[in-house]
C-alpha positions in Angstrom: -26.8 -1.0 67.2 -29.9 -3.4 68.2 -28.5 -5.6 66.0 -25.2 -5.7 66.3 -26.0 -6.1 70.4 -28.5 -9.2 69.3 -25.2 -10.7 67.4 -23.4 -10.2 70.5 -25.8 -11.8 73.2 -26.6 -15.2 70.8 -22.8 -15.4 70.8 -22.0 -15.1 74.5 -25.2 -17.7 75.0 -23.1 -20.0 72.3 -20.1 -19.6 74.6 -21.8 -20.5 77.9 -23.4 -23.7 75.9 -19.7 -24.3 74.7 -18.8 -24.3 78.1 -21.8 -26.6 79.7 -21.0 -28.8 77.3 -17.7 -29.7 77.7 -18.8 -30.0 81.4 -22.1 -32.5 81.4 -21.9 -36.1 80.2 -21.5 -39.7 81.8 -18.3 -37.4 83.9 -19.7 -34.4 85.5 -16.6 -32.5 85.3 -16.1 -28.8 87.4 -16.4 -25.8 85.1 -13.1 -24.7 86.0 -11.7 -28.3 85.8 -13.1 -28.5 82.1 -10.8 -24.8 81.6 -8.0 -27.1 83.0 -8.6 -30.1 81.0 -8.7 -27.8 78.0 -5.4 -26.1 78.1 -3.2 -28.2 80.5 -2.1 -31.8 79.1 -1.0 -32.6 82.5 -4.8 -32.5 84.0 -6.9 -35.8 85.0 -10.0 -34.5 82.4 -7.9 -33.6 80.0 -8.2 -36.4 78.0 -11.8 -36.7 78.2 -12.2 -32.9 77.3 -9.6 -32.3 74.9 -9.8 -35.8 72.8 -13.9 -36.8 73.2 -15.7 -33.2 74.5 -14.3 -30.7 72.4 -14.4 -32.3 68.7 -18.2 -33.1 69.6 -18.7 -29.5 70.4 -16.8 -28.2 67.2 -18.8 -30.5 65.1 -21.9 -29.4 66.8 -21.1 -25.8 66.1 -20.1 -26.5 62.6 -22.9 -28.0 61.6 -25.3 -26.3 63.4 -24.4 -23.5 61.4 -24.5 -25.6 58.4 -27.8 -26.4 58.5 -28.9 -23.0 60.1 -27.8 -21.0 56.7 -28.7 -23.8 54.5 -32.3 -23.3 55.5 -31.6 -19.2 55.5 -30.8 -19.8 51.6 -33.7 -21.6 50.9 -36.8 -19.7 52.6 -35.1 -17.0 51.2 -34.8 -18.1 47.6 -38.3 -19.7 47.8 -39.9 -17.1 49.4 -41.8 -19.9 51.5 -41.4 -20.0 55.3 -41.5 -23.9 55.3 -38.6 -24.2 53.0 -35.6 -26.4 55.0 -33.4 -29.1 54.1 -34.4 -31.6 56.0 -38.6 -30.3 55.1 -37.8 -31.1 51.6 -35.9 -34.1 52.3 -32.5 -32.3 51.4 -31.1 -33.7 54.6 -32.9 -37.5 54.0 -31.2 -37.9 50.5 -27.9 -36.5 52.1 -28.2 -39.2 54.9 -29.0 -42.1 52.8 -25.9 -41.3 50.4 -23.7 -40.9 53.8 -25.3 -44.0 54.8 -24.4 -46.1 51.8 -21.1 -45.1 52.5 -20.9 -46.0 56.0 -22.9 -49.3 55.4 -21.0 -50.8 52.1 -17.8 -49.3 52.2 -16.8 -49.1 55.8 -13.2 -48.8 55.0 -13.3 -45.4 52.8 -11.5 -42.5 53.1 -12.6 -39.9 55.7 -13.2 -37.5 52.3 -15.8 -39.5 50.7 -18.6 -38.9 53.2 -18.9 -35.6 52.6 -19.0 -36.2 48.9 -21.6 -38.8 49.1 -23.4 -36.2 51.3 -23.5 -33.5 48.8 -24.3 -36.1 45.9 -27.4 -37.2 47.7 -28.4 -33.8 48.5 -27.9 -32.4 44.9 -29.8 -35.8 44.5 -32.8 -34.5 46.6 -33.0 -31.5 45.2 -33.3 -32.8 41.3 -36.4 -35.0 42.4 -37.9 -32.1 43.8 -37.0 -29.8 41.1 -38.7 -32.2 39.1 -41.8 -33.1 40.8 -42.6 -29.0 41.4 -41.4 -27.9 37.6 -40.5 -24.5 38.9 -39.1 -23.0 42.1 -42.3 -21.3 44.1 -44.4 -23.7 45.3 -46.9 -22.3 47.6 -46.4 -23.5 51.3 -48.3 -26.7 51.9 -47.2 -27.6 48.4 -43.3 -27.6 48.9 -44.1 -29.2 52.2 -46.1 -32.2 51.1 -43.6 -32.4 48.1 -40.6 -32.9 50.4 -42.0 -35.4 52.7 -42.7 -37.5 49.7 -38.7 -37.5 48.5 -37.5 -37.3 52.3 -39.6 -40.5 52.6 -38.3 -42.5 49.6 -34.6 -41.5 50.6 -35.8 -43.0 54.6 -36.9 -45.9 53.3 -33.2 -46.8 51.4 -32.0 -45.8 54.0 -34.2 -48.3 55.8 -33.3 -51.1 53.6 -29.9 -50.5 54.0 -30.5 -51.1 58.1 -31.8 -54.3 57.2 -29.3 -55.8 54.6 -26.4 -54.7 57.4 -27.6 -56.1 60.5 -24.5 -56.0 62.2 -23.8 -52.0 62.1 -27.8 -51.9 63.8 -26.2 -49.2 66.7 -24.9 -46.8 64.6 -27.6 -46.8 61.8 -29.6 -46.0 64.8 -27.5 -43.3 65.7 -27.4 -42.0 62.2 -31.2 -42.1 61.6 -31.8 -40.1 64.7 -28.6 -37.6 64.8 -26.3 -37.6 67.1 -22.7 -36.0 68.1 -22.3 -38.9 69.4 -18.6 -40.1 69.0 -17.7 -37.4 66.4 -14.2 -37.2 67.0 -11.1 -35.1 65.2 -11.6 -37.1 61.8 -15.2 -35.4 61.5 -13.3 -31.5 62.2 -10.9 -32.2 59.8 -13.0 -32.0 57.1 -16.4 -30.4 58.3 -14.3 -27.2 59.5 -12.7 -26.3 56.0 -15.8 -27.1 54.2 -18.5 -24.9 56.6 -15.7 -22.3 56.8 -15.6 -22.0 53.0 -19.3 -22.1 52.7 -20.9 -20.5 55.4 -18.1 -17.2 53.4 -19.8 -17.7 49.7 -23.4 -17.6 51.5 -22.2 -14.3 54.0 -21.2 -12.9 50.5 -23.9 -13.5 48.8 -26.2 -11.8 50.8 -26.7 -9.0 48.9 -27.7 -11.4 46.1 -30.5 -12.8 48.5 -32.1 -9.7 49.7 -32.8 -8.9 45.8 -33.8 -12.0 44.9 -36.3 -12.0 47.5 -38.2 -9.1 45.8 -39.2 -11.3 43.2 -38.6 -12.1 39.8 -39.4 -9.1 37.9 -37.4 -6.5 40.6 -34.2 -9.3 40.4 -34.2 -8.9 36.3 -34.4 -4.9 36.5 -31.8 -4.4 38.8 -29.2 -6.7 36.7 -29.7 -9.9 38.2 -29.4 -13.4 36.4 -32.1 -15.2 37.6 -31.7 -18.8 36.8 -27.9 -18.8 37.1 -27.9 -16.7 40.8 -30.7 -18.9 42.3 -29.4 -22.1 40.9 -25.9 -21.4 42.4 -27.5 -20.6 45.9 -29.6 -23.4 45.8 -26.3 -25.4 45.1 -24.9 -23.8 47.7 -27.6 -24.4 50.5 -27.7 -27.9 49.7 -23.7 -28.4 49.8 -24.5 -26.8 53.0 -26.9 -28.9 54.2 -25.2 -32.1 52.8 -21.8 -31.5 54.5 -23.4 -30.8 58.1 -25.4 -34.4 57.3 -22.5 -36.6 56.7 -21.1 -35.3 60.4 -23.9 -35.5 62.6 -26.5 -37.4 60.2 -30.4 -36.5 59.9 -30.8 -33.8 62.4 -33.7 -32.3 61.8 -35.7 -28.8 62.3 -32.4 -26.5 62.6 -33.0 -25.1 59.6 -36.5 -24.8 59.7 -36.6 -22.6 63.2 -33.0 -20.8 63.5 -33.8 -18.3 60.7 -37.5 -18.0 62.0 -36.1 -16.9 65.4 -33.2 -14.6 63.5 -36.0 -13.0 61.2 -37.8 -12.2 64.3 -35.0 -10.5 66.1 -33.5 -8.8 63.4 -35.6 -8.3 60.5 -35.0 -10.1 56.8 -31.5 -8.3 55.5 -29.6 -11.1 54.6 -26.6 -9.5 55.8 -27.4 -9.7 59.7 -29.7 -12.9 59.3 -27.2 -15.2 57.7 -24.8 -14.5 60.6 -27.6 -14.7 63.2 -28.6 -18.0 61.8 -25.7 -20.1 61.7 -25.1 -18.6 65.7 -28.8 -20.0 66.6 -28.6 -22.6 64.7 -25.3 -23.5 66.6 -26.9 -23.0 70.1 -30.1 -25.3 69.2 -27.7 -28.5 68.4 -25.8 -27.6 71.7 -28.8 -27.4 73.7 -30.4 -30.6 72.5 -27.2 -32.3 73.0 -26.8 -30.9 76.3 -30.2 -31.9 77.0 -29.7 -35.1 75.7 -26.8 -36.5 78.1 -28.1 -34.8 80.6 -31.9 -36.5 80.6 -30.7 -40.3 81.1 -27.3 -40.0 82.6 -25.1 -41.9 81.8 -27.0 -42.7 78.7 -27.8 -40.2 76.0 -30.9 -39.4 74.2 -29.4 -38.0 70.7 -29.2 -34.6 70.1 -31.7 -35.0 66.7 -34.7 -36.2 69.2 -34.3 -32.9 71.2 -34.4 -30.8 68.5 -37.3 -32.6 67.2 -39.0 -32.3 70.1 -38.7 -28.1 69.8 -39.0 -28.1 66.1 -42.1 -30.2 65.6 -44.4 -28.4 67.2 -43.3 -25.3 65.6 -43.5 -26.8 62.1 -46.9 -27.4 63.1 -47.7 -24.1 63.6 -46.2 -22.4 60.5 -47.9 -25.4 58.0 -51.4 -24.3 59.6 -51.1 -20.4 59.8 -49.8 -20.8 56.0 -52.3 -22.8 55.1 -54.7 -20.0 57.1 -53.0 -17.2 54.8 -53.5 -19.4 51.3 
């Protein structure tokens, strides 16, 4: 019951952020004007709520959750509290491949972001596959590990600033993370994808709890280890990769939704993963809310705000690990 109530509440917060948000920007617009502007084509906001608001608040949502259960996935596989995508630069290799696209092939189809996405993530992943020879680093380890790759993948993405001076704004924008003019063309493919996904990883959960007992408990009860784990890893980083191309390299989602799940509802996979993705969902709509409300009618991008509240807390967990080891 606790739990299901704790589902509950994080969604009706999600709601009210869903609300506030297609509310607050360079147009203040009245709560119960936004409800008109929503639903009535006739309405003076409803252009500015139904064609510019609302896409940025499914794409928030959407990958929000993305990242959220991506870095569910991973602590859990890893057993390591520090494991996230954008920790151990899973979301750095997805943002330089996006990027590339952006940068040298302006004129692609909407589909190939998303793909380059996931094949710099997958990229990622290999280099740190590599560097660690196995899948257990301790702690500090994994962490130290990941900024090395996420680093290499920053500075290509770096070099590709510089080479294509002229697209300076949204590099920027990309670099930082932002919801920032995500539009329709974004939803079309980011809901489909994260729908699809976020199901294999809700299913799956059974998978995770076991896997989380460790090796020997996973083999006795019937479990393939290196096939299951690789396929969830694969998983969390299509995740993680798919949520990157939309909003680009927001960080720290991933890293402190399933912290704050874990700590409201325990570690069963089955009530976490959902948690997650909801948390994870709120955190991008707060900092973006935040972020146009701070400066208006500038905005400060949504990946500086949730820097902001993750960075600390990084801090934290990396020294009480390190206290542990």
């Amino acid at each position: 019951m606790r739990k299901t109530i704790t589902l509950v509440i994080a969604s009706l917060v999600m709601l009210a952020l869903i609300v506030v948000s297609l509310s607050v920007g360079a147009v203040s617009i009245p709560l119960r004007e936004a409800g008109a502007g929503l639903l009535d084509d006739s309405s003076r906001f409803y252009f500015i709520v139904h064609e510019i608001r609302l896409p940025r608040v499914i794409v928030g949502v959407l990958s929000g959750c993305g990242l959220a259960v991506a870095g569910s996935i991973l602590q859990s596989l890893v057993r390591n509290p520090l494991a996230s995508p954008d920790v151990i630069g899973i979301t750095q290799g997805a943002g330089f491949a996006a990027a590339a696209v952006i940068f040298l092939f302006p004129a692609s189809p909407v589909y190939l972001l998303p793909l380059a996405a996931f094949a710099g993530a997958v990229a990622a992943f290999l280099i740190l596959l590599a560097l660690s020879r196995r899948l257990t680093l301790a702690p500090s380890s994994l962490a130290l590990s990941g900024v090395a790759v996420g680093a290499a993948f920053q500075a290509g993405t770096q070099y590709l600033i510089v080479t294509n001076p002229t697209n300076i704004n949204m590099a920027l924008l990309w670099m930082s993370g932002s919801l920032w003019s995500r539009g329709w063309s974004q939803v079309s493919y980011l809901l489909p994808a994260v729908a699809v996904l976020l199901f294999l990883a809700w299913g799956s959960s059974a998978k995770l709890n076991v896997l989380r007992l460790g090796r020997e408990t996973s083999i006795s009860l019937g479990l393939h280890m290196v096939r299951e784990r690789f396929g969830l890893f694969l998983l969390a980083v299509a995740l993680a990769g798919v949520s990157v191309s939309a909003v680009g390299s927001i960080g720290f989602i991933g890293l402190l939704a399933p912290h704050i799940a874990r700590r409201l509802i325990g570690n069963g996979n089955r009530w976490l993963l959902p948690l997650a993705a909801i948390i994870g969902a709120n955190i991008m709509l707060l900092g973006d809310c935040l972020g146009r409300m701070i400066v208006i009618p500038r905005e400060v991008p949504a990946g500086i705000m949730t820097a902001l509240i993750g960075a600390p807390y990084f801090l934290y967990l990396l020294r009480r690990e390190r206290k542990r080891g």
